[in-house]
N, C-alpha and C positions, 0 to 999 in steps of 0.2 A: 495289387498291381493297378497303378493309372489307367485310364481308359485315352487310349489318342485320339483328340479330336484330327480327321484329315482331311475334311470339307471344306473346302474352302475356297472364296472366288476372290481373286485380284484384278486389275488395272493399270498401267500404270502412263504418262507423261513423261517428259524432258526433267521436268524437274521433281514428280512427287508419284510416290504408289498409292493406290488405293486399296486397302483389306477388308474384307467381309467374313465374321468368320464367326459360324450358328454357334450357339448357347443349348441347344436340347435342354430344353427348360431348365438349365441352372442359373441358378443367380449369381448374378458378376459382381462384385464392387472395385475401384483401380486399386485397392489393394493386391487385386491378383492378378493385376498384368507388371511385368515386368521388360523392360526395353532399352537396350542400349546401341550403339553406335552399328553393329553387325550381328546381335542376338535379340528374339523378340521371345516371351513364355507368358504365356496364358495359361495360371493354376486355376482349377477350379474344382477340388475335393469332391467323385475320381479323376474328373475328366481334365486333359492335360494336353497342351499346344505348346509348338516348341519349333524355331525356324532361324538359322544362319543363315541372311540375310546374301542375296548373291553381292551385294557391295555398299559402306557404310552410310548410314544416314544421318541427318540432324534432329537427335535424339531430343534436343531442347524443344524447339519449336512442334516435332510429331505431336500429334493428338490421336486418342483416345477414345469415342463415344459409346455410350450403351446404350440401347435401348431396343423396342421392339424384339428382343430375343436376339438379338446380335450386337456382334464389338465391331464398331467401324471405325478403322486405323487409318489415319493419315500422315503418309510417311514422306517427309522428302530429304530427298535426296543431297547429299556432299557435292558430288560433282552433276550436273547435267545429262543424262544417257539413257539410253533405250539398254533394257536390262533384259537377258534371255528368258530369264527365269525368277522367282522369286526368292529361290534357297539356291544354295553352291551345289552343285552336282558332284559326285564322284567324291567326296569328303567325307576324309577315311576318320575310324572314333576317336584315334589321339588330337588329331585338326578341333574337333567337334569340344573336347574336352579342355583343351587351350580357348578355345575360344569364349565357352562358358564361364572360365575362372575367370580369365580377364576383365568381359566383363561385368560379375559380380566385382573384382575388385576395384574397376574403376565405379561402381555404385558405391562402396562403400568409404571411396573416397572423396566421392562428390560429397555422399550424404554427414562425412565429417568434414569437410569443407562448408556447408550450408551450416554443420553446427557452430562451426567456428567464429560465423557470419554472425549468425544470430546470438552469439556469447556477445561479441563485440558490440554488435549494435544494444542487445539489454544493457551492457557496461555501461554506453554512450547515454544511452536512457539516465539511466540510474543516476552520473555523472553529471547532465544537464537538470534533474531532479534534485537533484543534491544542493548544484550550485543557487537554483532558482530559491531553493527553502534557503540557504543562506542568507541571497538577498533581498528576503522579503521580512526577515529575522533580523539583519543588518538594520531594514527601514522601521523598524521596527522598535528596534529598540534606541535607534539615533529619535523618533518619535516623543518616547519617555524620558529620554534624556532633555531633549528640551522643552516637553515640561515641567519635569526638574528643573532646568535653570533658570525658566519664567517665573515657576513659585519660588526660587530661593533669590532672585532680583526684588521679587512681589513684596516676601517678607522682611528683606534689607531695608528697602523703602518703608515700610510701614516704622518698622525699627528704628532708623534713624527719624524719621520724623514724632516718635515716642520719646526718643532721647530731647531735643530741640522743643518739645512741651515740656519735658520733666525741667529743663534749666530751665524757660522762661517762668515756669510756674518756682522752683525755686530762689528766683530772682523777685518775685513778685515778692514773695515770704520776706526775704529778707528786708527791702524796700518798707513793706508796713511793718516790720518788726522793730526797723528803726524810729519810724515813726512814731509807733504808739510808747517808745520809751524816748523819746522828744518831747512828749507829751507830759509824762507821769514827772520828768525831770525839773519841768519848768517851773510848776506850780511852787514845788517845794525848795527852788532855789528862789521863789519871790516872798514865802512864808520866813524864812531862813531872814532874809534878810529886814523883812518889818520886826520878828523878835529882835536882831543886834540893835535896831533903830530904837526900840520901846525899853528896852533893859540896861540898866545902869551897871556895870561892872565894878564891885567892888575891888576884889582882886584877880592878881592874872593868873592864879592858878585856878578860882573859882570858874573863869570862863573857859579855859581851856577847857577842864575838864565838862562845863556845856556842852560844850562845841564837840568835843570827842565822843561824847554819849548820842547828839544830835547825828555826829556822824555816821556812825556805829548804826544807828537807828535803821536810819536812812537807806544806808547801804543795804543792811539785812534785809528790806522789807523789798526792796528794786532786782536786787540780782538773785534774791535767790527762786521767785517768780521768775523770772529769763530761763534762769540754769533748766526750771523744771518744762519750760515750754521747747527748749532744743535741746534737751535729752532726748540721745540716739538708743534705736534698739538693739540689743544684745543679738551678734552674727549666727548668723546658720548652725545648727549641731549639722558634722561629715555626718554623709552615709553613702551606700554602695548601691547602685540600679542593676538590676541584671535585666540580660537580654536575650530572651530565649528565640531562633530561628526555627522556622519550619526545616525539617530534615528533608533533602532531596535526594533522589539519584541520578537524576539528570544534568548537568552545568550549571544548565541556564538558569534564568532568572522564572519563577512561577508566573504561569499564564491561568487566569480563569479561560480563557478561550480554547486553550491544550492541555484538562483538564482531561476531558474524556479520552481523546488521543494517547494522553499518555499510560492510562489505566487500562487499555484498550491495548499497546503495543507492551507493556509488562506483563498482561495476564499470559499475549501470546508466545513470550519470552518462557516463561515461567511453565506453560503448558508443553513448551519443545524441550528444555529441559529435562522435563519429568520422564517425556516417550523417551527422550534419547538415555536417560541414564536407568530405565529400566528395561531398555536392548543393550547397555552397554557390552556384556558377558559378551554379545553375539556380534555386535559392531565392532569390534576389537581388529578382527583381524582382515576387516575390509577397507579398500583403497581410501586416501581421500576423498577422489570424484565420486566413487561408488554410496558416499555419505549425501549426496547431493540428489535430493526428490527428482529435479527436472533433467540433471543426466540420469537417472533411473527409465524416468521418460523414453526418453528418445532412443535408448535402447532397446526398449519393450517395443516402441513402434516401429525399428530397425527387425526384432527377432519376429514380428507379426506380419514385416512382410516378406520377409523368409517363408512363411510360412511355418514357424519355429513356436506356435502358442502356447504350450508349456512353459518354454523359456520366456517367455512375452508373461505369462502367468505370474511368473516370480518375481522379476523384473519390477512389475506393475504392484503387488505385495509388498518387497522391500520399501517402495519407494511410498505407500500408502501407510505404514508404520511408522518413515521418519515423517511423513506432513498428509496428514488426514481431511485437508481442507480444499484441494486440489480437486474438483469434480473430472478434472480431464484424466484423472488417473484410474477414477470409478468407470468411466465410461468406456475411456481403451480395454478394460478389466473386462466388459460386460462384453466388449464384442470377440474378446479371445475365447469367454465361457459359451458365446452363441456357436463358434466353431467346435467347440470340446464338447456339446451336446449339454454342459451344466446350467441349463435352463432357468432352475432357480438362483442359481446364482446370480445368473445374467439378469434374471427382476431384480433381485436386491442390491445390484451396480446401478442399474439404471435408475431404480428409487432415488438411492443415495444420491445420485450424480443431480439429480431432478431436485433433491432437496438444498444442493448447496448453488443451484444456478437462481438462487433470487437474490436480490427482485430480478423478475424479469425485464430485463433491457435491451435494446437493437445490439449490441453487441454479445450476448450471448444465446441469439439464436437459433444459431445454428448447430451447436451445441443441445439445446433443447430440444429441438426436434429430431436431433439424433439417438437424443437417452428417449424420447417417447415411442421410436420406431424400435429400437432395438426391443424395449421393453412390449411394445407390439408385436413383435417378432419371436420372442420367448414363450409369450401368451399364447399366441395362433398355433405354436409347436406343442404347444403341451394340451390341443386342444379346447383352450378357454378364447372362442372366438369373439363373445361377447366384450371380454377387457381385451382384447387384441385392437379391437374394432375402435374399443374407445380410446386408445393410445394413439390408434392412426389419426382421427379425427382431431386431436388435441394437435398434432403435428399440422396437420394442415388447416386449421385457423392458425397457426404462425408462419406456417411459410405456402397459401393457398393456391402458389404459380407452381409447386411443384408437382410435375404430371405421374411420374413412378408411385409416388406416396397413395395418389390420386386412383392410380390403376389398382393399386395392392389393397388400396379399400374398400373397393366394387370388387375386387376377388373373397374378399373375407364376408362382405355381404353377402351376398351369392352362395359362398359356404354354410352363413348362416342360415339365410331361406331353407336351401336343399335339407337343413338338420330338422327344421320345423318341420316341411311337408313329412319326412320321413317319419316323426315320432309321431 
């Protein structure tokens, strides 16, 4: 049985309530306030606040504070008014009962509204990420292409101007080839003609046949020297070049630069695979969404703030089996096991969650110091004030403005002193 908290001191203006309402030393986090437009609850495992509001308020803008041992609400108001009271008087349980489900189910429409938000806007992410790697890929690769077409101008020109040496130096060949057989010709058409000049011809057959042997001579000794100096060499034997390509499984063109990238997003392709097809048997017969880590999520921290942490337990399980790299899933994990008294469980969340939030960067945190405190908080329950002490501390050198952190470590010092004097 819940225990009622019924202490409680209000205020109110034209436009806003003020609520004061003790904690008897329980610890709050806004997990366990719940607040809508004419229903306000305050869980706190036993102790339990709970108020129908005399008339609705602007649930958006209300705040919230803790501290000092009490929740300080700041509520205003829809319409402007001096309000009698702070609950509805004389509202009988079925009134009381409609008004509870309503609204839980305008929360649960908000809070699938907000998810709906945020599907859209990661889409829009994803979508602007998409198109930037396009064109950066586009410049990229119109980059390579021309220089491509610089070296293949580069090597034309060199080519052609290779060709325009190879004629002129052909030309040159032929030029002294004439020559030096202008040369060998003359000598021997001026010998030629002192032998007709000195030699008496008896008959005309005797000279002929001179002349025909001189010719003969002659010839043979002239061309067949030519023949052997512009003999061409015998053409090419065919043959076949093969061309072997690097094997891809990507499109594009191989980058040394996406090199690691892409060995880096196959191993993690390759690693999802594996989980998922050895939960297959058991994934079989659950939804599509229900296969998706981050709606796993959101329903585990829908059922945790129900107040539902068994269900938040499982939730957080499934979704840690399809993607194990998620610290946010560790960490929700550990703070359902802190309410379920499973202590060690709740260190070895926070570990984990601590292991996968490096490097440490401004962006995560605040995350860190929440797997530090949890894990603090685990510690200090099972009696190990020492590693409690040293969790808090690690929290606040990362976030040293925070005053709660600040208080709960001067409580655990103080725990420890009292244990020294005592032994």
């Amino acid at each position: 049985m819940p225990v009622w908290l019924r202490e409680h001191s209000w205020r109110q203006t034209l436009s806003a309530v003020y609520l004061s309402l003790p904690l008897r030393g329980a610890r709050a986090t806004p997990a366990n306030i719940f607040c809508s437009e004419q229903y306000l609850k305050v869980s706190i495992p036993p102790f339990l606040f709970e108020a129908v509001l005399y008339a609705p308020i602007d649930d958006t803008n209300s705040t919230a504070k803790i501290g000092n041992g009490n929740i300080f609400f700041t509520l205003y108001k829809k319409e402007p008014a001096m309000w009698d009271s702070l609950t509805l008087a004389n509202a009988d349980k079925e009134k009381l009962q409609n008004l509870r489900e309503n609204a839980v189910l305008k929360a649960q429409e908000k809070a699938k509204e907000e998810t709906e938000a945020k599907k859209i806007a990661k889409q829009e992410h994803k979508k602007y990420a998409l198109e930037a790697t396009m064109k950066v890929e586009e410049a990229e690769r119109k980059r390579i292409e021309d220089l491509k077409e610089n070296e293949r101008q580069k090597v034309a020109k060199e080519l052609e101007l290779w060709k325009n040496q190879q004629k002129d130096g052909d030309k040159y060949k032929s030029i002294q080839k004439k020559e030096e057989l202008h040369q060998e010709i003359e000598p021997l058409k001026e010998r030629k003609n002192e032998k007709m000049n000195k030699t008496q011809i008896p008959n005309e057959g005797t000279s002929k046949t001179r002349l025909k042997s001189t010719r003969g001579h002659g010839s043979s000794s002239i061309f067949s020297q030519n023949l052997k100096e512009e003999q061409l060499p015998a053409p090419r034997a065919a043959a076949t070049i093969k061309v072997n390509f690097t094997p891809r499984v990507f499109p594009t063109a191989l980058r040394e630069s996406r090199v690691a990238e892409e060995e880096e997003w196959l191993h993690k392709q390759a690693e999802a695979r594996r989980i998922i097809n050895s939960d297959l048997s058991e994934l079989e017969d659950l939804k599509e969404e229900e296969k998706n880590p981050d709606w796993l999520k959101d329903k585990g921290n829908k059922m945790f703030a129900m107040g539902d942490y068994l269900g938040a337990v499982n939730a957080y399980n499934l979704a840690v089996r399809l993607n194990n790299k998620l610290p946010l899933l560790y960490l929700n994990r550990a703070a359902c096991h802190l309410k379920l008294r499973n202590l060690h469980k709740a260190i070895e969340d926070s570990s984990k969650a601590l292991e996968l939030l490096t490097p440490p960067v401004p962006d995560n945190e605040k995350a860190r110091v929440k797997a530090h405190v949890r894990r603090g908080t685990a510690f200090c329950q099972l009696e190990l004030y020492t590693e409690g002490l040293q969790d808090y501390e690690a929290a606040l050198k990362i976030d040293p403005r925070n005053e709660n952190i600040e208080k709960d470590a001067e409580k655990i010092r103080h725990l420890i002193q009292g244990t020294m004097q005592s032994s």
